[in-house]
GUZAVO-385800 format. One record per residue (C-alpha): residue number from 1; x, y negated, z negated. Coordinates in steps of 0.5 Angstrom, whole numbers, plus 2048, in hexadecimal, padded with zeros to 3 digits. Layout:
(pt NUM, (X, Y, Z)),
...
***
This chain:
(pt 1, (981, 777, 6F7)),
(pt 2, (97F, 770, 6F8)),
(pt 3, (978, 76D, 6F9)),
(pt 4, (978, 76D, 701)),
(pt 5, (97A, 774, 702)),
(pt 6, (977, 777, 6FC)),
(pt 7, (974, 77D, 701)),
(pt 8, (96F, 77F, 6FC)),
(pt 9, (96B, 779, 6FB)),
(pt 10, (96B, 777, 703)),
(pt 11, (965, 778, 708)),
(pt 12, (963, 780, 70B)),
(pt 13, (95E, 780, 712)),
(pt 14, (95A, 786, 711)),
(pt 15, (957, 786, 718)),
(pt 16, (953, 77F, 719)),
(pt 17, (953, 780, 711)),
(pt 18, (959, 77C, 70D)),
(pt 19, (95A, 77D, 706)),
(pt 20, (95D, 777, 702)),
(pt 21, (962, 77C, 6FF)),
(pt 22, (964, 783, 6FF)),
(pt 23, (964, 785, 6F8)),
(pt 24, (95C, 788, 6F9)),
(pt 25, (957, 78A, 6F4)),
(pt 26, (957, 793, 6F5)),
(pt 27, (94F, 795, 6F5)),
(pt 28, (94E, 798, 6EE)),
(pt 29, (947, 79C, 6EC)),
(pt 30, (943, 798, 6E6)),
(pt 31, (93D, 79D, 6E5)),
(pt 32, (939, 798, 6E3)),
(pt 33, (933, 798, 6E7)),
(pt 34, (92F, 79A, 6E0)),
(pt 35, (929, 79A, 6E3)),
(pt 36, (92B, 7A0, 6E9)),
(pt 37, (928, 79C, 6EE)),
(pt 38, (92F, 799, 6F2)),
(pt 39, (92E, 792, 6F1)),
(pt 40, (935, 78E, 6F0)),
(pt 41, (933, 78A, 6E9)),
(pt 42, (935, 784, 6E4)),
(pt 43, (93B, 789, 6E2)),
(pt 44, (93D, 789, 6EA)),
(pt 45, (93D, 782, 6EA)),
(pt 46, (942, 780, 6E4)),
(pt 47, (946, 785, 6E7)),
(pt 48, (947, 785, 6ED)),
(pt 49, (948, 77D, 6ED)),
(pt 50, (94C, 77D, 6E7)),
(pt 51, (952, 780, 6EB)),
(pt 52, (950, 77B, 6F1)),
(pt 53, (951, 775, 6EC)),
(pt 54, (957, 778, 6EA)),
(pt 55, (95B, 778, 6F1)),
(pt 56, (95A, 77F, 6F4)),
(pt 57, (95A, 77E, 6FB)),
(pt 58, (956, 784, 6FD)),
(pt 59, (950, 786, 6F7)),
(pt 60, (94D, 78D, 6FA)),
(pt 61, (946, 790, 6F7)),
(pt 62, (947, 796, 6F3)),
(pt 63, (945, 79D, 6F8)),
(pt 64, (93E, 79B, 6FA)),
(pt 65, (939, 7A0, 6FD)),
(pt 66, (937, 7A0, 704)),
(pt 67, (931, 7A5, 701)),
(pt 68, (92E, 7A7, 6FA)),
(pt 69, (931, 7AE, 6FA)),
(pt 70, (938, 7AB, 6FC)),
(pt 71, (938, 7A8, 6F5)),
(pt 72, (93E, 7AB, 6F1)),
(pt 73, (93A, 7A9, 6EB)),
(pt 74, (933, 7A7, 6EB)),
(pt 75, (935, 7A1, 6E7)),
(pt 76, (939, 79F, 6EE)),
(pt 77, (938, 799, 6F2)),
(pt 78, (934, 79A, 6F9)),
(pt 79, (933, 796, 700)),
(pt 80, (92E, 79C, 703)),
(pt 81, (929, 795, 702)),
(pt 82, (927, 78E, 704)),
(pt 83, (926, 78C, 6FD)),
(pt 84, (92D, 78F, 6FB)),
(pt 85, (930, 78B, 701)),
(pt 86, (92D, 785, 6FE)),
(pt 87, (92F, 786, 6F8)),
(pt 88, (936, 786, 6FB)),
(pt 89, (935, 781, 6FE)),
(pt 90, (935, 77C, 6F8)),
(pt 91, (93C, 780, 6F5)),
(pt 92, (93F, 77E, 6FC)),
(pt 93, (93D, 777, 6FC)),
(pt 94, (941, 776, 6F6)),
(pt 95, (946, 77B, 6F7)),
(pt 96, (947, 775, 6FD)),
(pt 97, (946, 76F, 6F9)),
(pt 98, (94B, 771, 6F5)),
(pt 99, (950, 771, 6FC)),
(pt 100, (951, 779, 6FC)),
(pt 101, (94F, 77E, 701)),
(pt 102, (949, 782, 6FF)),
(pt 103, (94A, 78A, 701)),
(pt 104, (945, 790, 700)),
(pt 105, (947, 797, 700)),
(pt 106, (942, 79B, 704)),
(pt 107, (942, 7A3, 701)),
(pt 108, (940, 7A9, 701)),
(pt 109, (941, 7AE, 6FB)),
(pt 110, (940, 7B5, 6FE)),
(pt 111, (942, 7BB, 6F9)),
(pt 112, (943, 7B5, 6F4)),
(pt 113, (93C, 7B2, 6F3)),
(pt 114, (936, 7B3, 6EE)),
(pt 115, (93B, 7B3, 6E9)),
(pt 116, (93B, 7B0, 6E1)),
(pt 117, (93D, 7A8, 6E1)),
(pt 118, (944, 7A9, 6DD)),
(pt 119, (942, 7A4, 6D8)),
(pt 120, (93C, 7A4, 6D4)),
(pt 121, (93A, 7AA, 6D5)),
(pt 122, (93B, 7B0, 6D1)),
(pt 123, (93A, 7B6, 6D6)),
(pt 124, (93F, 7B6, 6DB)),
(pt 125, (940, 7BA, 6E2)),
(pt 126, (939, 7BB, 6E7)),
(pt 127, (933, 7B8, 6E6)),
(pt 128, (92D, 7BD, 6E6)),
(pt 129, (928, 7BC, 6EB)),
(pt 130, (922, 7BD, 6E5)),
(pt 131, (926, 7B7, 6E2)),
(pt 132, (926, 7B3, 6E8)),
(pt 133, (92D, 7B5, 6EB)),
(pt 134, (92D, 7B8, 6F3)),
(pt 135, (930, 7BE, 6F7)),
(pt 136, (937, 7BB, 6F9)),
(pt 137, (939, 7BC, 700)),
(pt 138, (940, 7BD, 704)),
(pt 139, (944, 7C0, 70A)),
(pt 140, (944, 7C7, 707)),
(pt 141, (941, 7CA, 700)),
(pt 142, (946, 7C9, 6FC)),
(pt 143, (946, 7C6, 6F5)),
(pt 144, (94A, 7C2, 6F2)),
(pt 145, (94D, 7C3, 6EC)),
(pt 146, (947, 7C6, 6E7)),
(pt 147, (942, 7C1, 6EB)),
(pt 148, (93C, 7C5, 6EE)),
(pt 149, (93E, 7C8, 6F5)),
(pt 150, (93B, 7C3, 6FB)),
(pt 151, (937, 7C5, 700)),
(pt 152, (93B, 7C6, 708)),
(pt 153, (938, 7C0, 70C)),
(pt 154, (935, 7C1, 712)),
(pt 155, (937, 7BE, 719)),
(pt 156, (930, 7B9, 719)),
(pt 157, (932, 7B8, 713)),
(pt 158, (939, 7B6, 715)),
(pt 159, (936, 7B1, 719)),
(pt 160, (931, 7AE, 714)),
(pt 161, (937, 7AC, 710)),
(pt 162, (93A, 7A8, 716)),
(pt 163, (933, 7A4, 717)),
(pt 164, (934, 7A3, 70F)),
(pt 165, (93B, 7A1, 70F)),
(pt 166, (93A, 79C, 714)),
(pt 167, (933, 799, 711)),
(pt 168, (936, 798, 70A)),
(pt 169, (93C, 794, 70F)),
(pt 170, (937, 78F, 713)),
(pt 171, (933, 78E, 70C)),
(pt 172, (93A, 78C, 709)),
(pt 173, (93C, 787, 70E)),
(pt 174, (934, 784, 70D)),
(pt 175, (936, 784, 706)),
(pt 176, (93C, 780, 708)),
(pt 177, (942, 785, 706)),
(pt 178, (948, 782, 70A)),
(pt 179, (94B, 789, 709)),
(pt 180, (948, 790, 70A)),
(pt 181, (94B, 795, 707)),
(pt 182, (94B, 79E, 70A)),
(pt 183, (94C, 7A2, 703)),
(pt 184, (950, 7A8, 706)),
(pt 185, (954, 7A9, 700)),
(pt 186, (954, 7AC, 6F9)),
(pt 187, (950, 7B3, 6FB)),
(pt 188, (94A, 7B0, 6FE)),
(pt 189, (945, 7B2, 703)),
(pt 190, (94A, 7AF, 709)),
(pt 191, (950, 7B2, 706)),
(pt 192, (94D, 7B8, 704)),
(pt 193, (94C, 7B9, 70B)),
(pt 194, (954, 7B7, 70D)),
(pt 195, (957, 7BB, 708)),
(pt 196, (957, 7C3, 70B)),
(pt 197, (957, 7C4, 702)),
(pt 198, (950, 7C3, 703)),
(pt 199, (94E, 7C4, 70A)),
(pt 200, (94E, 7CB, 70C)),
(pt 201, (949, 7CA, 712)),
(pt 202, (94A, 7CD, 718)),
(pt 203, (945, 7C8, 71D)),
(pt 204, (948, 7C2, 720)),
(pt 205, (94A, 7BE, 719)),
(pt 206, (94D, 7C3, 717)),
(pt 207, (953, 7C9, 719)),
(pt 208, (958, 7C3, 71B)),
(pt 209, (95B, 7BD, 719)),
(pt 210, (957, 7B9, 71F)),
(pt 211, (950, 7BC, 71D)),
(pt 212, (952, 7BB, 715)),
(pt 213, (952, 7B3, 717)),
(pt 214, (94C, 7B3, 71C)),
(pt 215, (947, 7B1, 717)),
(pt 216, (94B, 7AB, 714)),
(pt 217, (94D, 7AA, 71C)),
(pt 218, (946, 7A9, 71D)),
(pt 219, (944, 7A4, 718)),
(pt 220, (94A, 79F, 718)),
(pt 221, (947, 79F, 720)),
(pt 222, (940, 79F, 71D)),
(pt 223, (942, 79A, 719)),
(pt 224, (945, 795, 71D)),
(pt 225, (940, 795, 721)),
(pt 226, (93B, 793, 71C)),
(pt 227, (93F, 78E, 719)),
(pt 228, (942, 78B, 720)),
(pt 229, (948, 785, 71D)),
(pt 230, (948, 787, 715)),
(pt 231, (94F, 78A, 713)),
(pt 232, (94E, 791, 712)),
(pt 233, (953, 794, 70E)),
(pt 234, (954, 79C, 70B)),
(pt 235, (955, 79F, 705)),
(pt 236, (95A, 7A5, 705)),
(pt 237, (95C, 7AA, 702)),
(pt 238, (964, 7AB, 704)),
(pt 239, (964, 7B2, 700)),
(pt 240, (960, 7B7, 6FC)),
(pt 241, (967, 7B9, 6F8)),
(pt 242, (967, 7C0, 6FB)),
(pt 243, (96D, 7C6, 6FB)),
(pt 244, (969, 7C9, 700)),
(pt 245, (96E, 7CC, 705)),
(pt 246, (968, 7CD, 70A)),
(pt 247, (965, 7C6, 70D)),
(pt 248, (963, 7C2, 708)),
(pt 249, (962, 7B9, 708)),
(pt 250, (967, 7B6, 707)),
(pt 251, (96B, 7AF, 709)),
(pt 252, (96D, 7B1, 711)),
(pt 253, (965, 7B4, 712)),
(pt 254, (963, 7AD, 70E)),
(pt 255, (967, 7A9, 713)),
(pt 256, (965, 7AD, 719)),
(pt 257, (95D, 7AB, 717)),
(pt 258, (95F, 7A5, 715)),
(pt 259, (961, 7A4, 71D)),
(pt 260, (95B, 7A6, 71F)),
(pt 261, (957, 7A2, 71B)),
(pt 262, (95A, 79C, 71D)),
(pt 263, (959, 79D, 724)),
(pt 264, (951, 79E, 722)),
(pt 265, (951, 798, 71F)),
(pt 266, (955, 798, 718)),
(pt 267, (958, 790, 717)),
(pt 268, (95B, 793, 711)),
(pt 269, (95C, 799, 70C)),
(pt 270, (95D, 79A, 704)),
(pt 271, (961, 79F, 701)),
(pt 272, (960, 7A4, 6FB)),
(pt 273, (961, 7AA, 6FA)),
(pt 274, (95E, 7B1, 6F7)),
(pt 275, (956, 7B2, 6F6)),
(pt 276, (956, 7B9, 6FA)),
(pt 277, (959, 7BE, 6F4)),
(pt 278, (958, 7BF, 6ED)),
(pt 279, (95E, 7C1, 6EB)),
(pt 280, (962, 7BC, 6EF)),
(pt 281, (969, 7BB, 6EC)),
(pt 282, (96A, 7B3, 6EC)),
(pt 283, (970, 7AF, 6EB)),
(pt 284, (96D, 7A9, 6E8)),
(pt 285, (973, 7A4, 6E8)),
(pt 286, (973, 79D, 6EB)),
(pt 287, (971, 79D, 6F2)),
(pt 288, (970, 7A4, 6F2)),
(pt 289, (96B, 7A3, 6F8)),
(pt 290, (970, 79E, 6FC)),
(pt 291, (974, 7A3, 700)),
(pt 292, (96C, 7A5, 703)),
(pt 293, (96B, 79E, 705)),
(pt 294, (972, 79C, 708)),
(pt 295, (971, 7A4, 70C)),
(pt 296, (96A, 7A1, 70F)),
(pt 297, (96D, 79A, 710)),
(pt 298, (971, 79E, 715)),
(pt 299, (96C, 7A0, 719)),
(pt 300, (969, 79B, 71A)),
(pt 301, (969, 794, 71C)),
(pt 302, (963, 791, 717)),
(pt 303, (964, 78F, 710)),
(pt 304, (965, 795, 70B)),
(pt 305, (964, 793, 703)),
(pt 306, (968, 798, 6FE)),
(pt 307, (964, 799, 6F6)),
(pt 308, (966, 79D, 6F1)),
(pt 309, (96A, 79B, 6EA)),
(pt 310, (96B, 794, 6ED)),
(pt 311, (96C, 790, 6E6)),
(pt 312, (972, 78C, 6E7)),
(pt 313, (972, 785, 6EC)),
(pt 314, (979, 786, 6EE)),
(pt 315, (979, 78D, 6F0)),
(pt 316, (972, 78B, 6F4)),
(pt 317, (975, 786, 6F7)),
(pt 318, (97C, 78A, 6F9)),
(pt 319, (976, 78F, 6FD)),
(pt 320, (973, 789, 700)),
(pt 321, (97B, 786, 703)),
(pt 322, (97E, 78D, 704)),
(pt 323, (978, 78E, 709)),
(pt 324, (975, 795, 705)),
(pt 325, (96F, 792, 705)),
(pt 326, (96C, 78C, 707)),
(pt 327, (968, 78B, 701)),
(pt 328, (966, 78F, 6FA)),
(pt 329, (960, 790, 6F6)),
(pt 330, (95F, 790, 6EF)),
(pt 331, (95A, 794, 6EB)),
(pt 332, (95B, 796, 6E4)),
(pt 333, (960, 78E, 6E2)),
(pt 334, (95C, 78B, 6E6)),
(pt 335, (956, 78E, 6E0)),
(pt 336, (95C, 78B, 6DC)),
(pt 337, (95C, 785, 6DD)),
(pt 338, (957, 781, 6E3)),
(pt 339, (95C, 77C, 6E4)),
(pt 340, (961, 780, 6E6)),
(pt 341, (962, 77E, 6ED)),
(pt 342, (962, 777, 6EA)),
(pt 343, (967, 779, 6E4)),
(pt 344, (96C, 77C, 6EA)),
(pt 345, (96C, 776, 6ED)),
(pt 346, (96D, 772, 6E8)),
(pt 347, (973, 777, 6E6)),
(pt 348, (975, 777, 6ED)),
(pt 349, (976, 76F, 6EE)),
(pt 350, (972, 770, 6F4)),
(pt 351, (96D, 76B, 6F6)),
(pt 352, (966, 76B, 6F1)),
(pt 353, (961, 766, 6F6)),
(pt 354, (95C, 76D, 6F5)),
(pt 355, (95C, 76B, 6EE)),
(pt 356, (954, 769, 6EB)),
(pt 357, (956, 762, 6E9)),
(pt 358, (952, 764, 6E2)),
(pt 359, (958, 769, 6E2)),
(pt 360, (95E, 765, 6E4)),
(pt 361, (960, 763, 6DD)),
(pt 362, (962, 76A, 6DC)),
(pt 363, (967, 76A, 6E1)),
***
């Protein structure tokens, strides 16, 4: 495509929020909180302005906790404080200085918390709480895989989750964030409640597919409320890879919230899929997960992201003009190679005024 069509490297409006292109980077967990205290560090910061110096138009946070205890590891990044969303607040300026739009993604993660971080640790599987770990909390007790079991939440508690939520939103638009991000994916606490695998409660978020989404119904519009123009996006799930023959989570239940959630404020959702299940049978190939994205696209009248195996800058060009997804997330090739969207650019012979002129040389 020539550099005046070249879909991928043109701008996306997300609510009153615009990104400079649509190649976007996916929120990826660092555990490198070493001090276990959930202040983003030097290493959150030559991380994450990495990828804006090299072109991403959208750099999110890894899953950062609304409170201690929703932490998958106790090494996570956290904005349950003032101090932690000013720390943030540094990490964003130079996101922005860099002419990319800064995102955090706001999580909670449920029946997967208080686990060993997967690097530098040699235990692995649930913290004890006599080795500084907590009591898990979700939908229903059930465990996953062979984390210890979680306690049921309660209904006070429910609420407690919602204030949290919208707390953590309005500290990161204080912060500065240009994006906010729901985690409603990969298996925690927002999933979890969404998935019928793993809530069997029978009060009202539970029991049926409209009471399963009350709760992330409910912080969307919490949210939105708190944070008032700041484009607010949500991470979902498209499906849990389930053979169930009885209800299960899958791509049309994911689209019918995904409605739901943009009537409630949503200006935006992000695709993935699994996280419920450990025995999920996945068929990793490249843009497994796209199918997902273009379903909710579908429902939906906002813009909707696709990720998954996205390692290839024609085919992740052809999802944008084909209109299966309006942009792509990159996690593990943009690990690879920070400059990615920079080097797509370049091989796409699309417009490269983004480039930092200390890198201009290079392309």
């Amino acid at each position: 495509m020539s550099p005046e069509t070249s879909p991928l490297f043109t701008p996306l409006r997300v609510g009153r929020t615009t990104t400079r292109n649509r190649v976007w980077l996916s929120p990826m967990c660092q555990y490198s909180c070493l001090e276990r205290d959930g202040m983003p560090n030097n290493w959150h910061f030559s991380h994450l302005t990495g990828f804006a110096a090299g072109g991403f138009g959208l750099v999110m946070t890894e899953a950062t906790a609304v409170v201690p205890e929703g932490r998958i590891s106790d090494r996570d990044t956290g904005i349950w404080s003032r101090a932690q969303g000013e720390a943030w607040a540094q990490i964003v300026s130079a996101i922005n200085e860099r002419g990319a739009t800064a995102g955090i993604q706001l999580a909670h993660a449920g029946r997967k918390a208080s686990t060993y971080a997967p690097w530098g640790e040699t235990a692995q599987g649930t913290i004890p709480v006599a080795d500084g770990g907590w009591q898990t909390v979700a939908p229903s007790p059930i465990e996953f895989g062979r984390l210890d079991a979680p306690r049921q939440l309660e209904s006070a508690e429910i609420d407690d989750i919602v204030t949290a939520f919208a707390d953590a939103a309005a500290r990161a638009v204080d912060a500065g964030f240009d994006v906010v991000e729901l985690h409603a994916a990969h298996g925690y606490l927002l999933h979890q409640f969404l998935s019928p695998a793993s809530n069997t409660r029978t009060d009202e978020y539970g029991g049926n597919a409209e009471n399963r989404a009350r709760l992330l119904i409910r912080v969307v519009e919490a949210v939105r409320s708190a944070i008032g123009d700041t484009a607010l996006m949500v991470r979902l799930s498209g499906t849990d890879w389930s053979d169930a023959e009885t209800e299960r989570w899958d791509a049309d239940a994911c689209a019918a919230v995904a409605s739901r959630a943009e009537a409630a404020g949503a200006d935006g959702f992000d695709i993935s899929s699994g996280g419920i299940l450990t025995n999920a049978q996945i068929p990793l190939e490249a843009g497994y997960q796209v199918q997902f994205a273009t379903r909710v696209r579908d429902a939906v009248s906002v813009p909707v992201s696709a990720v998954g195996l996205i390692e290839d800058a024609s085919f992740a060009e052809q999802l944008v003009a084909s209109q299966r997804a309006d942009a792509v997330m990159l996690g593990r090739a943009a690990l690879r190679n920070p400059q990615c969207a920079n080097a797509w650019a370049s091989q796409l012979h699309a417009p490269t005024s983004f480039v930092p002129g200390q890198y201009e040389r290079a392309y």
